[in-house]
ROTORDREN-439300 format. One record per atom (N, C-alpha, C): x, y, z; residue number from 1; atom name; residue in three letters. Coordinates in nm, 3 decimals. Layout:
R_xx_yy_zz_nr_atom_rest
R_X_Y_Z_NUM_CA_Ala
...
END
This chain:
R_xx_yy_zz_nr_atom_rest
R_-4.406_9.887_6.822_1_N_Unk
R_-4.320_9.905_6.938_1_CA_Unk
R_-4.397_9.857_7.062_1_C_Unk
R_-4.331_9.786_7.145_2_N_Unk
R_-4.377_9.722_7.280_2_CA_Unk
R_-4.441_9.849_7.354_2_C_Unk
R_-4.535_9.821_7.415_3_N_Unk
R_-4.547_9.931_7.516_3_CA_Unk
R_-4.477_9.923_7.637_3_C_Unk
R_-4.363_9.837_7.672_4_N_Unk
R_-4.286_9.824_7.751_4_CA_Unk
R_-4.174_9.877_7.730_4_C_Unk
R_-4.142_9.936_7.635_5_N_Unk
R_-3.995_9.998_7.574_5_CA_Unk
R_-3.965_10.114_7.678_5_C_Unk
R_-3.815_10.110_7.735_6_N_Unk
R_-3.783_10.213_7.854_6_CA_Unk
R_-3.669_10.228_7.760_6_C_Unk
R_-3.627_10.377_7.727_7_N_Unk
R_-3.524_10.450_7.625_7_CA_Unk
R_-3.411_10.451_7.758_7_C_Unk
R_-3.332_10.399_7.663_8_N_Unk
R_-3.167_10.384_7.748_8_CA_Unk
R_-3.096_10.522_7.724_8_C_Unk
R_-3.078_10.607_7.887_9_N_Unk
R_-3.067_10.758_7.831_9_CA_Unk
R_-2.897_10.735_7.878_9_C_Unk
R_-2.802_10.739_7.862_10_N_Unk
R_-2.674_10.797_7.883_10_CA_Unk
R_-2.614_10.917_7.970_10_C_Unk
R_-2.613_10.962_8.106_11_N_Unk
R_-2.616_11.102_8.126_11_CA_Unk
R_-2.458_11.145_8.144_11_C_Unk
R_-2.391_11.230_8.122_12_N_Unk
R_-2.243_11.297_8.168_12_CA_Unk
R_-2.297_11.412_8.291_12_C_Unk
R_-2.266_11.394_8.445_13_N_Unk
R_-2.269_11.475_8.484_13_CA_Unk
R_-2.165_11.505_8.518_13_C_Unk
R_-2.139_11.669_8.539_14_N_Unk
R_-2.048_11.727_8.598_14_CA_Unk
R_-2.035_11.665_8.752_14_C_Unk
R_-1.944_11.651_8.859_15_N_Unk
R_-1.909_11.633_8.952_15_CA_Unk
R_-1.917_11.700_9.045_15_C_Unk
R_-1.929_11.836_9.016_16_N_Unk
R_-1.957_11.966_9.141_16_CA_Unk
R_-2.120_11.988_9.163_16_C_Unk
R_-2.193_11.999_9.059_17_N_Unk
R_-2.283_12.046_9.067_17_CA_Unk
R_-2.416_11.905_9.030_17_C_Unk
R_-2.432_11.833_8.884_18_N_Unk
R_-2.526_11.771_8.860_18_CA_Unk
R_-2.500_11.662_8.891_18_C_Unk
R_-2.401_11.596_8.942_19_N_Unk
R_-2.354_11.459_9.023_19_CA_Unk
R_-2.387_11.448_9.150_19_C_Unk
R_-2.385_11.597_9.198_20_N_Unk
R_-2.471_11.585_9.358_20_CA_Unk
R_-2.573_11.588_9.359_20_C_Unk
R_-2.621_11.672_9.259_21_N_Unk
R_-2.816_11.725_9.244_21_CA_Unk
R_-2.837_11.507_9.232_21_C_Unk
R_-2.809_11.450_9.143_22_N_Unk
R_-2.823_11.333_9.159_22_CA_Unk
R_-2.836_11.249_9.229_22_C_Unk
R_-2.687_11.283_9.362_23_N_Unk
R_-2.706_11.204_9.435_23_CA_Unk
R_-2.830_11.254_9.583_23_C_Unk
R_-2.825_11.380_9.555_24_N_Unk
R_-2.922_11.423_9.634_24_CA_Unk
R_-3.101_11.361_9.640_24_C_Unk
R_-3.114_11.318_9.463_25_N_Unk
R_-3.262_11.276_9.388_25_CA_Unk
R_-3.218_11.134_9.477_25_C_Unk
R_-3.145_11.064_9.477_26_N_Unk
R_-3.119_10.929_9.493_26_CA_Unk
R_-3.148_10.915_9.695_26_C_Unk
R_-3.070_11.000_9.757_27_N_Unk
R_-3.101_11.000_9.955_27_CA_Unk
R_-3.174_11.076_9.988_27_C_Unk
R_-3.287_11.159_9.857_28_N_Unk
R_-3.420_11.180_9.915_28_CA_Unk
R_-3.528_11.084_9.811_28_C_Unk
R_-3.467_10.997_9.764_29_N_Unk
R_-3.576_10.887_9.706_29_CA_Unk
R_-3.647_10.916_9.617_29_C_Unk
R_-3.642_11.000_9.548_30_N_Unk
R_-3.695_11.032_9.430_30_CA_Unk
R_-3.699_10.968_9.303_30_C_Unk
R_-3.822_10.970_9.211_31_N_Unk
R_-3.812_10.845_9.157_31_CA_Unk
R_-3.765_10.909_8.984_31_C_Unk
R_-3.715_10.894_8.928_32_N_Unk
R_-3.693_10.906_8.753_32_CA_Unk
R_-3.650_10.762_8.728_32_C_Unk
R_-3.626_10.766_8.552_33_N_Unk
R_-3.661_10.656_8.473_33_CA_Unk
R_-3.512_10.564_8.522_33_C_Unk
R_-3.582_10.450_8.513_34_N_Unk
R_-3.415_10.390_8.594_34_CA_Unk
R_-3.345_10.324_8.479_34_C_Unk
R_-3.370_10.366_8.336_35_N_Unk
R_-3.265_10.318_8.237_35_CA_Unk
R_-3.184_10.421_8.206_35_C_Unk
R_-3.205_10.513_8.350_36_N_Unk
R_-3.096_10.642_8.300_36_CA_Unk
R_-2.945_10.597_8.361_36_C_Unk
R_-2.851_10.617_8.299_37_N_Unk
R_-2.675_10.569_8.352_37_CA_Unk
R_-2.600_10.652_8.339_37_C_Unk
R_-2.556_10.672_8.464_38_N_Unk
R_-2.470_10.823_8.516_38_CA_Unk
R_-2.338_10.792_8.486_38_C_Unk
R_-2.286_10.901_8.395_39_N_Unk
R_-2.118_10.879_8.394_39_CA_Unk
R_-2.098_11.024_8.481_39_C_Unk
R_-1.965_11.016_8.557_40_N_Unk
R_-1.940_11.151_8.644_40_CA_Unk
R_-1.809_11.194_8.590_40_C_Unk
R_-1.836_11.281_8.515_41_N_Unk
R_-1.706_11.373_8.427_41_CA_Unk
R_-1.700_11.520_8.567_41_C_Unk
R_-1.536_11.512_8.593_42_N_Unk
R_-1.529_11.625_8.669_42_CA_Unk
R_-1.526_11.791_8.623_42_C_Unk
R_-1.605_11.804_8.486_43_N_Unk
R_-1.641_11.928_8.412_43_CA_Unk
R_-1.686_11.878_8.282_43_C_Unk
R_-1.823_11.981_8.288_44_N_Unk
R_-1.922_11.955_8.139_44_CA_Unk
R_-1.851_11.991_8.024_44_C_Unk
R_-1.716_12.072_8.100_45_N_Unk
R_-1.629_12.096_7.962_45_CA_Unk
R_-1.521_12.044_7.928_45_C_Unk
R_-1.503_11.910_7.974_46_N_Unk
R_-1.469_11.776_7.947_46_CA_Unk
R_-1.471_11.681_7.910_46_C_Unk
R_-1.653_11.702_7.852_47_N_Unk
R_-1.707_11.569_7.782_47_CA_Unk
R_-1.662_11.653_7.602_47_C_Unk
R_-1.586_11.529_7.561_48_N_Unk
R_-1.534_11.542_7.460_48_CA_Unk
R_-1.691_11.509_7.339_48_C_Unk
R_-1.673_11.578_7.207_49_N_Unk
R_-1.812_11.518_7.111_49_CA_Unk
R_-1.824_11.312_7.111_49_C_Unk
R_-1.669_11.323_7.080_50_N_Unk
R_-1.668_11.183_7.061_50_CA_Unk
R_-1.762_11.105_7.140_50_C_Unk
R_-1.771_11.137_7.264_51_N_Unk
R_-1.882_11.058_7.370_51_CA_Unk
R_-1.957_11.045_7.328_51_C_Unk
R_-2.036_11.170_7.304_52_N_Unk
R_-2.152_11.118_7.262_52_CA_Unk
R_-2.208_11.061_7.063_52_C_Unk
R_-2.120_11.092_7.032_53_N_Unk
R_-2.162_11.006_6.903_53_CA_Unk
R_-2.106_10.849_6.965_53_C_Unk
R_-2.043_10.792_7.049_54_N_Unk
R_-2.000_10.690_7.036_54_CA_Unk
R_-2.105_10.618_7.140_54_C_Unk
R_-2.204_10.709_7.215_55_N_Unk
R_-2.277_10.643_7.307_55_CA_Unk
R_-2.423_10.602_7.233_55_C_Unk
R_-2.404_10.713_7.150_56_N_Unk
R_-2.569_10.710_7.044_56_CA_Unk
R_-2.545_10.538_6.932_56_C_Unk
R_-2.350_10.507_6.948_57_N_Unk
R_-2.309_10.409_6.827_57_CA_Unk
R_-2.322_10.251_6.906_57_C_Unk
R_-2.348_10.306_7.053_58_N_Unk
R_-2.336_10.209_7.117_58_CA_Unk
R_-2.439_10.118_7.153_58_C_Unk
R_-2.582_10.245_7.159_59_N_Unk
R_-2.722_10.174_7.150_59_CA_Unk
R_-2.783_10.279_7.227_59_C_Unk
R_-2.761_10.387_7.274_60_N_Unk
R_-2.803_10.513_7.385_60_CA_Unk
R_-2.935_10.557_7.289_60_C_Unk
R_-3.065_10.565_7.323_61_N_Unk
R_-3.142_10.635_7.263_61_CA_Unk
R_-3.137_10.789_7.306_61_C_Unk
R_-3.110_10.816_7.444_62_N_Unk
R_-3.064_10.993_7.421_62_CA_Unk
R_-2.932_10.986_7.549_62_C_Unk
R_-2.898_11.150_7.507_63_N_Unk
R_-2.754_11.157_7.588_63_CA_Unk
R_-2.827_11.274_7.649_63_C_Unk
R_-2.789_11.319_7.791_64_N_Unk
R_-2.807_11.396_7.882_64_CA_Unk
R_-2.692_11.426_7.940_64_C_Unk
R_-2.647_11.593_7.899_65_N_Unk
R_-2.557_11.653_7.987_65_CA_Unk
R_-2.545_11.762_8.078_65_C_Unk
R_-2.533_11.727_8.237_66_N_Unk
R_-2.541_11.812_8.315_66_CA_Unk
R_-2.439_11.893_8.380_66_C_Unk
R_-2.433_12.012_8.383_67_N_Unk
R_-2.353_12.107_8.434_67_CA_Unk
R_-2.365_12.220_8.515_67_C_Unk
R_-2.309_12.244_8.591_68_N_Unk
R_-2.330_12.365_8.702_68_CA_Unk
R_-2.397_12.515_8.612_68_C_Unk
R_-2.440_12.584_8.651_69_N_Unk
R_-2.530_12.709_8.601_69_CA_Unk
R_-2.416_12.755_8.528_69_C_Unk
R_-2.432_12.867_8.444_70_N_Unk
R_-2.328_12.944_8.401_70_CA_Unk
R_-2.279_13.048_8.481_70_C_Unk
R_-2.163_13.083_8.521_71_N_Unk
R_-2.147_13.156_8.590_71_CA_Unk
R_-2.088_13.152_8.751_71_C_Unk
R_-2.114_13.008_8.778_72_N_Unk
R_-2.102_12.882_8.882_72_CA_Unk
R_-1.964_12.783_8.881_72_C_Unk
R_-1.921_12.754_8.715_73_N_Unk
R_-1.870_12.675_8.681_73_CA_Unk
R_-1.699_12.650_8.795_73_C_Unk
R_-1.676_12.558_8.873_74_N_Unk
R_-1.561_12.534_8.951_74_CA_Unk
R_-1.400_12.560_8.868_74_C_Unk
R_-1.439_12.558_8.736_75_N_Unk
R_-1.345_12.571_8.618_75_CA_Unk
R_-1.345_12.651_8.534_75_C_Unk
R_-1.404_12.728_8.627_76_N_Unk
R_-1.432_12.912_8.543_76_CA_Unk
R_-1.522_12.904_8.447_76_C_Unk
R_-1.494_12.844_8.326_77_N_Unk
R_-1.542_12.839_8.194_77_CA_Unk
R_-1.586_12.728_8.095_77_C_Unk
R_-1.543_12.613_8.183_78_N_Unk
R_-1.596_12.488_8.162_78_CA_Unk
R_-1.767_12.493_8.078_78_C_Unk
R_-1.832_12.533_8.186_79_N_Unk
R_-1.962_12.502_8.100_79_CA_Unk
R_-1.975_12.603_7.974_79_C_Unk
R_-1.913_12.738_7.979_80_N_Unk
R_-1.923_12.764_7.839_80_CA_Unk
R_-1.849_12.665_7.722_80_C_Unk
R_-1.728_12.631_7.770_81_N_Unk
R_-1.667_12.516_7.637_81_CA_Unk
R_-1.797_12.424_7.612_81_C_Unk
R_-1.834_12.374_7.737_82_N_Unk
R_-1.931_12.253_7.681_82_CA_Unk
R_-2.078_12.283_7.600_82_C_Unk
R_-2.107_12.442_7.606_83_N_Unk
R_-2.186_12.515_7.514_83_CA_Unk
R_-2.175_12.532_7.390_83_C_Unk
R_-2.013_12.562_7.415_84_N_Unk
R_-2.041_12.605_7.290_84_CA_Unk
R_-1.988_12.456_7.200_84_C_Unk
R_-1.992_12.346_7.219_85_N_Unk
R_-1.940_12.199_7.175_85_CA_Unk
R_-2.096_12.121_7.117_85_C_Unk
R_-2.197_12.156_7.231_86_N_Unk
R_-2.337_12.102_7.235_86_CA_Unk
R_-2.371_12.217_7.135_86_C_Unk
R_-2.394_12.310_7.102_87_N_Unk
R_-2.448_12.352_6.991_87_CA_Unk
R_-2.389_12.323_6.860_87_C_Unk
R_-2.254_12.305_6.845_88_N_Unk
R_-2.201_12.210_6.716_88_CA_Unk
R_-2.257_12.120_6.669_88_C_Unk
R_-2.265_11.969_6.833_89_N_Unk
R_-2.276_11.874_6.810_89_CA_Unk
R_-2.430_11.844_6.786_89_C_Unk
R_-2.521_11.948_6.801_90_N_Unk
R_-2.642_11.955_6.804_90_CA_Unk
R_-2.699_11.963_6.643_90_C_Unk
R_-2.618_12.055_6.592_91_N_Unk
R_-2.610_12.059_6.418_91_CA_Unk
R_-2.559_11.965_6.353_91_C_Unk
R_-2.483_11.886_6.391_92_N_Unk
R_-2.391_11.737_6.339_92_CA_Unk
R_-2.521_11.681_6.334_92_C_Unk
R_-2.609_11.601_6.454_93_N_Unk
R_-2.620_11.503_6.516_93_CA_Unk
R_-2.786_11.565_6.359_93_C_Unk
R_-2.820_11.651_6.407_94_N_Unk
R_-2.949_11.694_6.297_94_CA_Unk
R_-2.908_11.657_6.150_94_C_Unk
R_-2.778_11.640_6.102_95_N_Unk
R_-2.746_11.644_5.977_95_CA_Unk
R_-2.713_11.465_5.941_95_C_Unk
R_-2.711_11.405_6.109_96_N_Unk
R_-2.691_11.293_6.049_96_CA_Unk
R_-2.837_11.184_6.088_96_C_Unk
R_-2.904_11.303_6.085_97_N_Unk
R_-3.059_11.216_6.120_97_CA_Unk
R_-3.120_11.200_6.211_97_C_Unk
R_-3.027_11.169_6.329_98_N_Unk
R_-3.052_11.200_6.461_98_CA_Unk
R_-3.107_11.334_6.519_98_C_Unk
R_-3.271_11.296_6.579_99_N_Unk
R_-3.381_11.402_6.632_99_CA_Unk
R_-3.294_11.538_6.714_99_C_Unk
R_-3.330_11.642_6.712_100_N_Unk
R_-3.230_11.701_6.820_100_CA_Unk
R_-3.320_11.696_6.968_100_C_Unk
R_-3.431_11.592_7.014_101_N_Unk
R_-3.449_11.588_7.167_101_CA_Unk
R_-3.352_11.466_7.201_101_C_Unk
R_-3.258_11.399_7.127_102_N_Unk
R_-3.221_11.288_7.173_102_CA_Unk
R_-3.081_11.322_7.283_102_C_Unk
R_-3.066_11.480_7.239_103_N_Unk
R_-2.946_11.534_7.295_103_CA_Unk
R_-3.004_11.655_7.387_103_C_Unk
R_-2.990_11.681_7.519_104_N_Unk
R_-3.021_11.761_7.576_104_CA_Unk
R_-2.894_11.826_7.653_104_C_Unk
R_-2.902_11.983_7.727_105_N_Unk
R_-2.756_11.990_7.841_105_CA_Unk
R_-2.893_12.056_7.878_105_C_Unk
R_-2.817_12.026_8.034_106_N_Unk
R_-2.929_12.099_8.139_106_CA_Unk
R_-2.807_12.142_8.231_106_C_Unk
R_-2.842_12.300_8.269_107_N_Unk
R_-2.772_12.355_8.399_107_CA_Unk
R_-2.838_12.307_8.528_107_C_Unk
R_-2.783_12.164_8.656_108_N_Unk
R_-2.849_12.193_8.723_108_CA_Unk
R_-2.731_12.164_8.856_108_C_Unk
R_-2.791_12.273_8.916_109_N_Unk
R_-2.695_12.250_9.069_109_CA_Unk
R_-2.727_12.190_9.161_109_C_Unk
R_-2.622_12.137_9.249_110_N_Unk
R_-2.601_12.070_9.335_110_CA_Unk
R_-2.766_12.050_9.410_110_C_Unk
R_-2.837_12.181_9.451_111_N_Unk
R_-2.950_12.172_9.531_111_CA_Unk
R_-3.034_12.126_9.460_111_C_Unk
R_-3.058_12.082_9.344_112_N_Unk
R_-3.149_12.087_9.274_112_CA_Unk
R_-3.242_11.959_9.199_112_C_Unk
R_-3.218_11.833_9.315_113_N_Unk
R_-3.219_11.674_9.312_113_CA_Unk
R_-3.358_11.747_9.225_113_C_Unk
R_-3.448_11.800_9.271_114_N_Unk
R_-3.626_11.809_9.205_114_CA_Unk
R_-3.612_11.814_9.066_114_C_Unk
R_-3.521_11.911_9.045_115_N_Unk
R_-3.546_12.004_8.884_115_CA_Unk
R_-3.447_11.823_8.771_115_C_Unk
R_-3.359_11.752_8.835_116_N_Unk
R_-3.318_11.671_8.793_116_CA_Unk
R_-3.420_11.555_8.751_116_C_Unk
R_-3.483_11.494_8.844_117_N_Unk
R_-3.555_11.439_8.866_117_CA_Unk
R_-3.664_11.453_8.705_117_C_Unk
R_-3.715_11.544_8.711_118_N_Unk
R_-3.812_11.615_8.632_118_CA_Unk
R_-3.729_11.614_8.442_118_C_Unk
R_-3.625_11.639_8.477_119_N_Unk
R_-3.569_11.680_8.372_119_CA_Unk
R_-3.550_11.503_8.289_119_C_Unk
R_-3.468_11.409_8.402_120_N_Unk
R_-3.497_11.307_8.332_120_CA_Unk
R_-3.620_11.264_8.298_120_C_Unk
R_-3.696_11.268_8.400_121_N_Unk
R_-3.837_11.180_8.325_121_CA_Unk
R_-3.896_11.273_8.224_121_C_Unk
R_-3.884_11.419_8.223_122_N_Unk
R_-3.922_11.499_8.066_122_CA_Unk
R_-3.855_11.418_7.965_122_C_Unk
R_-3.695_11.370_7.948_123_N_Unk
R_-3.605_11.310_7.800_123_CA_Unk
R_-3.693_11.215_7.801_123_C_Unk
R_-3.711_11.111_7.898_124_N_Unk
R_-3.762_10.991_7.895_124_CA_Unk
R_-3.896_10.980_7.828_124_C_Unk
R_-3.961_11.057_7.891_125_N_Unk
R_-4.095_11.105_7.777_125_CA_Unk
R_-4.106_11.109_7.655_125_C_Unk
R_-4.021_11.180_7.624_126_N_Unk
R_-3.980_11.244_7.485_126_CA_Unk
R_-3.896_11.122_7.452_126_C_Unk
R_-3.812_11.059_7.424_127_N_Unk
R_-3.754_10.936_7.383_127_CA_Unk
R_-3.857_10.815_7.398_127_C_Unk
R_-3.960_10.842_7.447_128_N_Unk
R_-4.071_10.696_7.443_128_CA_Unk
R_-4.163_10.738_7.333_128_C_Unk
R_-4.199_10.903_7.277_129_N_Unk
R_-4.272_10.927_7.195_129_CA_Unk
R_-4.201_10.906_7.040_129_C_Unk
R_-4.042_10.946_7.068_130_N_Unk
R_-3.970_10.876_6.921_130_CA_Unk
R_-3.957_10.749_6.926_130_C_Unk
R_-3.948_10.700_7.024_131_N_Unk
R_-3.929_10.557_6.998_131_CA_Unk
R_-3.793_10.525_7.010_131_C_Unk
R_-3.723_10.404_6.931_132_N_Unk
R_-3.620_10.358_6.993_132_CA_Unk
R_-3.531_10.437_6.845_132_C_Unk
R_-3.406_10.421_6.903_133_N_Unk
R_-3.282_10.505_6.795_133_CA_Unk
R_-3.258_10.391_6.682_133_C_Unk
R_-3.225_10.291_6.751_134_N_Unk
R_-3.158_10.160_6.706_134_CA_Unk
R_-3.056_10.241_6.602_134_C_Unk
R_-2.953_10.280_6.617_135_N_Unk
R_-2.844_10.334_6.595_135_CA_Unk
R_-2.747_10.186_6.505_135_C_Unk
R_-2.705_10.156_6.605_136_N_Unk
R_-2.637_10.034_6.585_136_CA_Unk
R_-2.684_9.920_6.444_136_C_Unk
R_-2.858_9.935_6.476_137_N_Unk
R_-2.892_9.836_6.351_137_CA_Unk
R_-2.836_9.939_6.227_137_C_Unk
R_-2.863_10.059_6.226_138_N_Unk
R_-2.873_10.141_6.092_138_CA_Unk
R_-2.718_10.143_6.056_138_C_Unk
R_-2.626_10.182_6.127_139_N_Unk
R_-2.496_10.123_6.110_139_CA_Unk
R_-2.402_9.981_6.050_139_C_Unk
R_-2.515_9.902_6.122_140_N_Unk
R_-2.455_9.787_6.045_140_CA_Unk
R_-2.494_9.760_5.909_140_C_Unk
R_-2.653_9.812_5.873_141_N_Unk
R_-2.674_9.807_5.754_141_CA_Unk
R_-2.553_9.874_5.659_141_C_Unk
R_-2.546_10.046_5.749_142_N_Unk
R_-2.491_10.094_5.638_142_CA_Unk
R_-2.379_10.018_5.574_142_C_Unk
R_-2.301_9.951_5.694_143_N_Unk
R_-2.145_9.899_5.643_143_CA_Unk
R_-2.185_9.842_5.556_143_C_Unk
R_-2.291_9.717_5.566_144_N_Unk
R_-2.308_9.614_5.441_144_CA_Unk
R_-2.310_9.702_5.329_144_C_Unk
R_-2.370_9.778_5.324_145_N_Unk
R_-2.410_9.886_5.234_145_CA_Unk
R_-2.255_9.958_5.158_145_C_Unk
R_-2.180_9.972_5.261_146_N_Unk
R_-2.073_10.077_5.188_146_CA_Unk
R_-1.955_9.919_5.106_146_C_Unk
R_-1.971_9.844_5.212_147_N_Unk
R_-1.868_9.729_5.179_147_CA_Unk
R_-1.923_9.661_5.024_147_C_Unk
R_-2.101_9.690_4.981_148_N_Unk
R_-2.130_9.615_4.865_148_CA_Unk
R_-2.038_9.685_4.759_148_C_Unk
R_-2.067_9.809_4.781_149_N_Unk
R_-2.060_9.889_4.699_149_CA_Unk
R_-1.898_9.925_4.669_149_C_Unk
R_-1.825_9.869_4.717_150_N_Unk
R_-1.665_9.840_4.728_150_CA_Unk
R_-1.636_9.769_4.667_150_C_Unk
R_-1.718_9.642_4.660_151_N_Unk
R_-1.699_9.522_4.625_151_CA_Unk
R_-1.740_9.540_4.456_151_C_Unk
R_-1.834_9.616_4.472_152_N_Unk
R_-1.894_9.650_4.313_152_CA_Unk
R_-1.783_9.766_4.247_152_C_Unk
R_-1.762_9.827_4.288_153_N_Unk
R_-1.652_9.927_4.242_153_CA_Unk
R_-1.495_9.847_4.182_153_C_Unk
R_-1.425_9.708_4.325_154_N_Unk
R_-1.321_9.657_4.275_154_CA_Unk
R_-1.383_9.594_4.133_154_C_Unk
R_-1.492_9.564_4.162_155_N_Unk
R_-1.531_9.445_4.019_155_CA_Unk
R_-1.542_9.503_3.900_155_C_Unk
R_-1.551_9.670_3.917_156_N_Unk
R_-1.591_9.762_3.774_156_CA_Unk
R_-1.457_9.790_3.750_156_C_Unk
R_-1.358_9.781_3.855_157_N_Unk
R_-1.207_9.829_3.840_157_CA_Unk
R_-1.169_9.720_3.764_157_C_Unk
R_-1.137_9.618_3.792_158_N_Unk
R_-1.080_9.483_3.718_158_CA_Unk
R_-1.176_9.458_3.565_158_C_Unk
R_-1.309_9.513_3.563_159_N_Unk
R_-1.344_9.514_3.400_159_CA_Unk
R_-1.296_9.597_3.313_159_C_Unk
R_-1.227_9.707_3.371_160_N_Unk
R_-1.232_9.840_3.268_160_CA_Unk
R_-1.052_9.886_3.280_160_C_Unk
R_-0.987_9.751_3.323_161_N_Unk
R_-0.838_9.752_3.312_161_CA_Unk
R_-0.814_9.685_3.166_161_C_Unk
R_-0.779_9.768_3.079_162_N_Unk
R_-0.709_9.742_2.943_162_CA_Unk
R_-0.611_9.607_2.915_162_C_Unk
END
């Protein structure tokens, strides 16, 4: 692996709370990893699973989701849905091989550009010590993989027709 490799992190922030802490890191100049890419979901209990398996399918070496504290939430209960979704998807993502630091949720509020800041360059850390996901390559193998084996199956079908 290059020692130049910067892990492409994916983040969902909430809009009330970790979309400002963001923009707050950003107009007091603060520096984190800049292959991080902000999507702004207006509740953490909005980001559907699909996202993130489809961001990990897309080439994302980790996903980062931020949400207002518990208890905070503008949608009452939002960040519990998105709790209790990230601990599902946290057991999926382990069963399909995928590390569980590649997936993080962080509560952080609006004031809190520092603790953001910190939090990305901690994933970023941690995604430079696994290295890269390459998701996408292992996928395409698999297809070749499932499509041989299709192909070998029609061919055992058409031998063993009477």
């Amino acid at each position: 692996m290059p020692d130049t490799y910067q892990p492409r992190i994916l983040a969902f922030f909430c809009n009330w709370c970790t979309y400002t802490a963001a923009d707050l890191a950003g107009v007091s100049r603060m520096k984190y990893a800049p292959t991080t890419r902000v999507v702004r979901v207006m509740c953490s209990g909005r980001i559907d699973p699909q996202f993130i398996l489809s961001a990990f399918a897309k080439g994302a070496d980790g996903v980062l989701i931020g949400g207002c504290h518990p208890g905070d939430c503008h949608y009452l209960e939002g960040n519990v849905k998105c709790l209790r979704r990230f601990r599902i998807l946290q057991r999926m993502l382990v069963d399909l091989g995928i590390e569980p630091e590649r997936i993080r949720l962080e509560w952080i509020s609006a004031s809190e550009g520092g603790k953001l800041k910190e939090v990305i360059n901690a994933m970023s850390a941690d995604l430079v010590r696994l290295g890269p996901l390459n998701l996408p390559d292992a996928l395409r193998s698999f297809d070749a993989e499932v499509l041989k084996e299709e192909t070998e199956a029609e061919v055992q079908e058409l031998v063993t027709i009477p």
